[in-house]
C-alpha positions in Angstrom: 0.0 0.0 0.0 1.4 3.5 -0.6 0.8 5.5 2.3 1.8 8.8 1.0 -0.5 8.7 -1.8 -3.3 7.6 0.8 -2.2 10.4 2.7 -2.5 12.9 -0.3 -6.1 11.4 -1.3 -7.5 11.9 1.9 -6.5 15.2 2.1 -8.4 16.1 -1.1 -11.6 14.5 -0.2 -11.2 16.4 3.2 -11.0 19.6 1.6 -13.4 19.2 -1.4 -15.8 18.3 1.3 -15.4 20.3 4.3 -18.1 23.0 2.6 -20.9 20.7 2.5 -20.1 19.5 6.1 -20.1 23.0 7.2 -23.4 24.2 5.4 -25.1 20.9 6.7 -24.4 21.8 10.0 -25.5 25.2 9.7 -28.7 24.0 8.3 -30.8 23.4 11.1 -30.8 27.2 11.9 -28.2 27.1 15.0 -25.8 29.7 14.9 -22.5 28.5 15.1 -19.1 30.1 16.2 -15.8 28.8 14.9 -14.7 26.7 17.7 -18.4 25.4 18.1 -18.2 24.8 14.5 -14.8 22.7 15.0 -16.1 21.1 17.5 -19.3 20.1 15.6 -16.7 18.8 12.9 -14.6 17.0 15.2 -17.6 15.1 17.0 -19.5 13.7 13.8 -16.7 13.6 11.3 -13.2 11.5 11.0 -11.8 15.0 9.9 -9.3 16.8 11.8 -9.7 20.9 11.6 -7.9 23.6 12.4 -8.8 27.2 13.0 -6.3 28.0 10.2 -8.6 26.0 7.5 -12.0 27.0 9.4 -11.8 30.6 9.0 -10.6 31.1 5.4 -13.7 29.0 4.2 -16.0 30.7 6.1 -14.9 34.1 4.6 -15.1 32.4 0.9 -18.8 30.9 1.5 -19.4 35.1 3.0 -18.1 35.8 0.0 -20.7 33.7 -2.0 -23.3 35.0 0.3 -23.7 31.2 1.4 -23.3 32.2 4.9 -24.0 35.4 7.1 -21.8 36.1 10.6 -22.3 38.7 13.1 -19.9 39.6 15.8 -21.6 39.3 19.6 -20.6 40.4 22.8 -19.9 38.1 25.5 -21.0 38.9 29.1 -16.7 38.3 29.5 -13.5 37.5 27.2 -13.4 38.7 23.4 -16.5 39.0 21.0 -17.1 36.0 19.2 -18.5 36.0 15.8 -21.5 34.1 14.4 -22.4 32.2 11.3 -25.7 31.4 10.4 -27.0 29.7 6.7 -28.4 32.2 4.3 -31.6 31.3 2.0 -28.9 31.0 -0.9 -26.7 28.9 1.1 -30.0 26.0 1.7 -31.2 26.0 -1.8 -27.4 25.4 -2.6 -27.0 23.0 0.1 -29.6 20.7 -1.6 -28.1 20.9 -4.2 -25.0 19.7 -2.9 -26.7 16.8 -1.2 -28.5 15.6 -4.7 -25.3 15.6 -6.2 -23.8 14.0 -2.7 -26.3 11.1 -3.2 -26.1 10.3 -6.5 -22.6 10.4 -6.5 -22.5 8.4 -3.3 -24.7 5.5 -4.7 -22.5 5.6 -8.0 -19.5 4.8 -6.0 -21.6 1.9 -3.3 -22.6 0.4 -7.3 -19.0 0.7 -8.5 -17.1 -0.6 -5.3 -18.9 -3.8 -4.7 
């Protein structure tokens, strides 16, 4: 088995998934915060994140107006900032998961 190119594979389905993980767990309406956002990741996911590779994406999917954030005050320590799905950001979600499932059952057919 070669390792390194396992290694390298896994690190591009990581990334060429990590925006439909994040907008599915923005979907149910919860605003999330980065670290509660990690932390999501971390708990129903085999993928390892870092603040570093968090923030970046969120600012792209702003950028797409896939996402909105807000910045709140906490009663102590440093503001934290918010993200919450827009209405763009669900009907592209769906979108995402069609695709998801249909390529997902194309693979299951292929792999058996």
């Amino acid at each position: 088995m070669n390792q390194e190119f396992i290694n390298k594979w896994i690190s591009q389905v990581k990334k060429g998934t990590l925006t439909f993980i994040v907008l599915n767990i923005l979907k149910n309406g919860k605003e999330y915060y980065g670290y509660d956002l990690i932390s999501e990741i971390k708990k129903n996911t085999a993928i390892e994140i870092a603040e570093g590779t968090l923030y970046p994406l969120m600012n792209r999917l702003k950028a797409e107006n896939l996402i909105t954030s807000k910045w709140v005050e906490q009663d102590s320590g440093i503001p934290r900032k918010y993200y919450n799905i827009t209405n763009e950001g669900v009907a592209t979600l769906k979108s995402m998961n069609t695709y998801w499932n249909e390529l997902n059952n194309s693979i299951l057919k292929i792999s058996k």
